[in-house]
N, C-alpha and C positions, 0 to 999 in steps of 0.2 A: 503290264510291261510291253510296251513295242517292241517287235519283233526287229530283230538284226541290221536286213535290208534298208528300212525307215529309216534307222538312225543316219545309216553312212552314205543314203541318199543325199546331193546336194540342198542340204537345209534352204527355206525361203521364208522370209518372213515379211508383214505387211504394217506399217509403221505410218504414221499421218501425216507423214511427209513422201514417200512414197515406199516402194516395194524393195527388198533387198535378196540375192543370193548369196549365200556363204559358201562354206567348204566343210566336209568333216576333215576332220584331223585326231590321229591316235594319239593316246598318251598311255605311255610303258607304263605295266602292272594295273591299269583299270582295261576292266572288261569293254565299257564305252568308253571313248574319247569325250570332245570335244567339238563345238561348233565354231566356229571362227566369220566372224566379219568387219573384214578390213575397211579401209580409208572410205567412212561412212561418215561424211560432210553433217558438223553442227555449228557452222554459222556462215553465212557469205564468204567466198574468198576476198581476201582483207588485201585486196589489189587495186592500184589508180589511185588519183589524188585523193579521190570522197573518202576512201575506205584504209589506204595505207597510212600506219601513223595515227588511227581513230578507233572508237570501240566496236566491238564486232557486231554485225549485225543480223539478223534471225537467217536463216537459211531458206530457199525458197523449193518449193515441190518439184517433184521428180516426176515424168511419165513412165511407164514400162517399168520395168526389174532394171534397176542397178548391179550391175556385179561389182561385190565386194571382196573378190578371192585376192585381191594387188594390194600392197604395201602401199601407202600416202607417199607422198614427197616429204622429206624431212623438211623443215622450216630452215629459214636463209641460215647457215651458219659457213665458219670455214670447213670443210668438209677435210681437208690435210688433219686436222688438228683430232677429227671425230677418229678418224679411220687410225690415226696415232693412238689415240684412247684404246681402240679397240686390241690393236696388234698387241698392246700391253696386256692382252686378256689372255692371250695366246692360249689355243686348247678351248677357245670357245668360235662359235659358230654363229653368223651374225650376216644381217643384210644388210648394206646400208645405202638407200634409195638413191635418187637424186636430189637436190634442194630444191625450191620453190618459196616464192611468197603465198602462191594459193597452199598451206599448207592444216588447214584450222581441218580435222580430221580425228576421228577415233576409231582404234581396235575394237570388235565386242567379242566375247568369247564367251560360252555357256554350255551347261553341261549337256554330252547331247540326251544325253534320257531323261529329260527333263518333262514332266508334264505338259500338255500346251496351254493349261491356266497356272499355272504352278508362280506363286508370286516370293521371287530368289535375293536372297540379301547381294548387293551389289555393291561391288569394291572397283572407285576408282585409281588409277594408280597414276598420279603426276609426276613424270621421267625427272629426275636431278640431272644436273651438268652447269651449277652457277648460273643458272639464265642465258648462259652463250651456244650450250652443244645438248644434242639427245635428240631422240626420238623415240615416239613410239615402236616402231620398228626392232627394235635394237632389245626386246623385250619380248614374250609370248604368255597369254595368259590361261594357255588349254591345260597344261599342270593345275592351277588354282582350282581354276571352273570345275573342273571332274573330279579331283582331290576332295574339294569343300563344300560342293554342289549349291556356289555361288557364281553368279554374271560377274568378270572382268571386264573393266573398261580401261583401254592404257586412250591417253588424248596427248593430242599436242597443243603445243602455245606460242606465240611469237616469242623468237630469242633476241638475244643483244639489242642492237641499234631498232632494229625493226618493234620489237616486244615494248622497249623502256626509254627511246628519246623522250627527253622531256625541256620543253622552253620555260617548264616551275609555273604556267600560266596556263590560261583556257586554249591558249591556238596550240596544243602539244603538253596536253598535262601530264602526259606519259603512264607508264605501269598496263600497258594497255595488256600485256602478256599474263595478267595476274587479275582479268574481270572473269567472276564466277557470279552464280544465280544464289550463293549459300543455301545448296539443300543438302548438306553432311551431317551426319548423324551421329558418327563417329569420326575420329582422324586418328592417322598413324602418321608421325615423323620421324621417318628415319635416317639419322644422323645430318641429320637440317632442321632446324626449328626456326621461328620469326626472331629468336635473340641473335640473330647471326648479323651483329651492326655492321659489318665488315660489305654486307652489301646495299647500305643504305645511303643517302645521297640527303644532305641537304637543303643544298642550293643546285641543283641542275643546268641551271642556265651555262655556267662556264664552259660546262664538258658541250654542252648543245651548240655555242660559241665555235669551240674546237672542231667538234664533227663537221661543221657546216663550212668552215673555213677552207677543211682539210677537201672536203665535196668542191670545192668555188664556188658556195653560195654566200650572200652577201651576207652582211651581219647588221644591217639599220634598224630592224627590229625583230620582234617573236613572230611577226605574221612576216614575216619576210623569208627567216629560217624557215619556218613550216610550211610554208606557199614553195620553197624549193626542197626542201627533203621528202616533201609528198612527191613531187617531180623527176628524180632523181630517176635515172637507170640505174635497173639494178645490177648493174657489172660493176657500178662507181660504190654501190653497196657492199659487194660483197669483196671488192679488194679493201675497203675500209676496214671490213671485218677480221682483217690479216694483223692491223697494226694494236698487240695488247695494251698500249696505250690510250685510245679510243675506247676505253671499257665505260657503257653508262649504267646507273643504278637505282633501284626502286626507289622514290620518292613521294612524301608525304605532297601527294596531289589534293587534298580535300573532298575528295569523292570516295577513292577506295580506300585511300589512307589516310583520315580524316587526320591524325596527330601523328607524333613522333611515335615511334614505339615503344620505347622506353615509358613513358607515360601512360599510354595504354595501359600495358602491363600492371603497372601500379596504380592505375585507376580499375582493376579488372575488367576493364572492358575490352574483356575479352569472351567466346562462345564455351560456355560450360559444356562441352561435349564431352561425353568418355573420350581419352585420352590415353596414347600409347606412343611413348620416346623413347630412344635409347641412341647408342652408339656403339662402334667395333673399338675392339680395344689395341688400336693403334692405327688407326684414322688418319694420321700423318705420315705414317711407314714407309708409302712406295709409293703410289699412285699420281697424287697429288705432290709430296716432296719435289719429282720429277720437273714438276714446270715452276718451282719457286729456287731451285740450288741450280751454281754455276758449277761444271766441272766433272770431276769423281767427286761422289760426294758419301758414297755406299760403303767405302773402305774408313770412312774418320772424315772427320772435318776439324778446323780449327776455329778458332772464333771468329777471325773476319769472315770466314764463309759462313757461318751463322747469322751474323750481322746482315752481310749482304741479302739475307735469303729472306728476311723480314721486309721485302721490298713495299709490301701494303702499309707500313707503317713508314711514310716516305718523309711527309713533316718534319722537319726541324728540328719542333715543339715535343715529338715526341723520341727524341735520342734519350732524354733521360730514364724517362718508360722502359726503352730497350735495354737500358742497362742493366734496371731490377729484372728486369723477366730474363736474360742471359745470366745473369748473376745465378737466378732461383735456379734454371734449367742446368746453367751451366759450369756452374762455378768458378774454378780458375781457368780452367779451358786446356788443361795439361793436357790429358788425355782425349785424344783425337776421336776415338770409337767411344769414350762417355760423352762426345761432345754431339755426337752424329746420334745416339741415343736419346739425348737430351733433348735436341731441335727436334728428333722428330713425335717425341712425347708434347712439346710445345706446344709444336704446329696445332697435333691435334687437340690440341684442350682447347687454344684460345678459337679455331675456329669453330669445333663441334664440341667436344664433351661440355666444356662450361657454359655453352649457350644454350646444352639440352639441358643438363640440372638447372640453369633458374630459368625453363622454360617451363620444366617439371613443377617448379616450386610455384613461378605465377599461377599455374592450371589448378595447384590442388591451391591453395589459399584464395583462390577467386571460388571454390566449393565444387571445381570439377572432380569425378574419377578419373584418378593418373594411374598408370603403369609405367613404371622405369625399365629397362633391360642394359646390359654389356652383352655383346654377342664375340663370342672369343674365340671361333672357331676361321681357320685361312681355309678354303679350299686345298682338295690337294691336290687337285689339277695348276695350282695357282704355285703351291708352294715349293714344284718344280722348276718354277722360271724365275721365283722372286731368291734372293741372298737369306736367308737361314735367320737373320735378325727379325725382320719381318714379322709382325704376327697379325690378328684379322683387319686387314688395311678396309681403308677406305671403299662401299661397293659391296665388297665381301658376304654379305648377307643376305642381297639380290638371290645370290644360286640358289640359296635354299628354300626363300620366300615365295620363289616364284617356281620352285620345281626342277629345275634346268635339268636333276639327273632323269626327268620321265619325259621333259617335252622332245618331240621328233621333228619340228618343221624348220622353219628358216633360222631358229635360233636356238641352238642345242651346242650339247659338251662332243669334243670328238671322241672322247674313252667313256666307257662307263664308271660310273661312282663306285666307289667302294662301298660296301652294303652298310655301316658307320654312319654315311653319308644320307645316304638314302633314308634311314630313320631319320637321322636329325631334319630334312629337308621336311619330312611328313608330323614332325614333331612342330616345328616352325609354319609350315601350311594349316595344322590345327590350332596352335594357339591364336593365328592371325584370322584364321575361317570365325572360329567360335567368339573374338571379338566382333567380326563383320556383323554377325548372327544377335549376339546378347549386348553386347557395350563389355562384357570381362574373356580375357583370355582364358578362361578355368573353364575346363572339362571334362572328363572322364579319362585316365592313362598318362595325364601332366602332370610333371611337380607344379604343387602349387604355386600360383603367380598370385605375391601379396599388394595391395596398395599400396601406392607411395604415399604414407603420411607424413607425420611430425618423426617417426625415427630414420628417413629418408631412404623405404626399401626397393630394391630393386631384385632382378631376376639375371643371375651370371649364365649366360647360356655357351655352353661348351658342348665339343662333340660328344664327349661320352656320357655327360648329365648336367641338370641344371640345377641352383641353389639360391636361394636366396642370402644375400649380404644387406649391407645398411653402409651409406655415407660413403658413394661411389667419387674418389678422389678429392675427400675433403680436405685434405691438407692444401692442394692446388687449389681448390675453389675458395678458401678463404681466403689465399696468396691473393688471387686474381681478382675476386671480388671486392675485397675489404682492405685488405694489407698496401696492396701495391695504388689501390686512389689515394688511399692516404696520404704516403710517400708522395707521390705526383702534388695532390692538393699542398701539402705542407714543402715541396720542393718551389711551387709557382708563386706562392708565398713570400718564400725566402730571397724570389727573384724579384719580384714584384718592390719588396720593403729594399732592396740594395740598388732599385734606379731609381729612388726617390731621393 
């Protein structure tokens, strides 16, 4: 064991790109902390015409010791919008940098009593925010590392316009925010899976059109667009970034995305990795509701403000759509407070729960090992600022996964947890450490976590225990899956034979 002194000495380490200093840092209830090292550059800054709008490219060597003890720049986003994210967190404790394009950067964090040959399962942790907002920062991985006595890596990635224009062609094929080297072993999605269509793009070009317009850049062709959005200052970027109309989205580029998704999926071509999904169980509650409803919307809603609030679903084509899924969610729309329970039970199915069940379902019938979860616990530092309806919103399962009642540095709880808390948070850091570790969350002092097979089980994780159930919201997933194409199919039909 190294002695005291060593560990909380400024850590240094020597990497083939060059030399790095850290920081220690403590984490509550473990005897050693943590090693931290911030905004440690893994590819060229993706700046200038060569490089903005293009794939990233290797990194190049450093002389001397890099200090790593500073936060990165968060990648171009609107920063209003972040900092609004945040103050919704209230009772949490949070950096949040400046922006940049040079922002291609990673956290590491490891435990600090770690042998110096000691070879540690590593868990990367890719931030959520729809491709528009996040960052590393906004996260700390010294709870995990010392808890599971594995390496944290949180990274960042181009967002929005900068991460995903695409001109659907070679001059701007786009997705550039989503090029990885696939060395994963394992994956965890948590409450996002690749079924989530709602962010997929077919034809690119028009919204590229738009952008470029909205910039003053000409429109005669694809090199014309991408010859001036590489050129672009970026103050004309980031007031772009303001108008939620301008929103662009991952598309089947032929390179990363070689087909539609949908296909994929049912071609299994997809990575048999152990596999671990789930979702909070009400996903749509607060967080998110916030930026899709006009008004009050937390006392009752009626059905037009339900209607309205479906604004992703903007098409024409699809009003009849909206009327089985308000029908199914909402029925007659009498009661204002079953209608504002309904929407936000929606929300969350069609954007996460029913895209994690048939992501679940693709993974094990392509012959992966899956694990399903519902995580159902609110914070209760949370569930003082949210309305009483509320239950583990969207986010939610961040505090526990990540520690937040033991970390102490730039991103921590301002009260302590209630010791309830604290178990579950160490119950959650073990089942995630012991997958990082084996490919199964099963280990010593856990209910057991079963496979998701043919009886479709899952692991209900609540504050005071966890259980296994079977056929997580199946009545909804057959509505949504089965029932309601149908209806659609045989409604486009009906249209179709009466203009003829």
């Amino acid at each position: 064991m190294k002695s005291r002194p060593n560990i909380i000495t400024a850590p240094q380490v020597h990497t083939k790109l060059g030399s790095l200093r850290g920081e220690y840092v403590s984490v509550k209830g473990k005897e050693d902390g943590a090693h931290a090292f911030l905004g440690i550059p893994f590819a060229k800054p993706p700046v200038g015409p060569d490089l903005r709008l293009a794939a990233p490219q290797p990194v190049e060597k450093w002389e001397g010791v890099k200090d790593a003890t500073k936060q990165p720049p968060m990648c171009v986003q609107d920063k209003e919008h972040t900092v609004d994210l945040l103050e919704k967190l209230g009772g949490m404790l949070a950096v949040i940098p400046d922006i940049s394009e040079d922002c291609l950067y990673l956290n590491i964090y490891t435990p600090a009593n770690r042998a110096h040959d000691a070879k540690l399962p590593v868990m990367v942790w890719i931030h959520g925010g729809g491709f528009t907002v996040g960052s590393a920062s906004m996260y700390d991985g010294s709870a995990l590392a010392a808890y599971q006595d594995v390496v944290v890596v949180l990274i960042q990635y181009r967002l929005g316009l900068l991460g995903f224009l695409s001109t659907g062609d070679e001059r701007m094929p786009g997705n550039y925010g989503l090029l990885d080297q696939g060395l994963f072993h394992h994956a965890i999605a948590e409450s996002g899976t690749a079924a989530m269509d709602i962010f997929m793009s077919h034809d690119p070009l028009p919204m590229a059109q738009v952008v470029a317009n909205a910039s003053g850049c000409g429109l005669e062709s694809t090199e014309k667009i991408a010859e001036c959005m590489k050129n672009l200052d970026i103050d004309t970027v980031v007031n772009m970034l303001k108008d939620p109309r301008l929103r662009v989205f991952i598309n089947v580029d032929g390179h990363f995305l070689t087909k539609p998704l949908d296909e994929l999926f049912h071609k299994h071509e997809l990575l048999t990795v152990p596999f671990i999904t789930g979702v909070n169980n009400h996903e749509g509650g607060w967080l998110l509701a916030h930026f899709f409803t006009f008004g009050n919307w937390t006392n009752g809603m009626d059905r037009e403000q339900v209607i309205n609030s479906l604004s992703f679903y903007s098409d024409p084509k699809h009003a009849f759509m909206k009327d089985l899924m308000i029908d199914e969610y909402i029925g007659t729309g009498e009661d204002h407070v079953k209608n504002r329970d309904g929407f936000t039970e929606m929300f969350g199915d069609l954007l996460f729960t029913i895209p994690a069940i048939k992501t679940a379902n693709y993974h094990r019938d392509a012959g992966a090992l899956v694990y399903l979860y519902e995580y159902q616990h609110p914070p209760k530092f949370l569930q003082k600022k949210r309305p009483s309806f509320v239950r583990s919103d969207h986010g939610d399962e961040l505090f526990t996964v990540f520690g937040f009642c033991f970390t102490t540095t730039h991103t921590k709880l301002k009260d302590a947890c209630p010791q309830e808390e604290e178990h579950l948070s160490k119950t959650m850091m073990n089942y995630w450490g012991n997958f990082a570790r084996t490919g199964s969350p099963n280990g010593k002092g856990l209910v057991h976590w079963p496979k998701y097979g043919a009886q479709e089980e899952y692991l209900a994780i609540g504050l005071k225990q966890q259980e296994t159930h079977q056929n997580l919201k199946k009545d909804r997933f057959v509505f949504l899956t089965k029932t309601l194409p149908e209806k659609v199919r045989q409604h486009k039909e009906k249209m179709e034979r009466s203009e003829l």
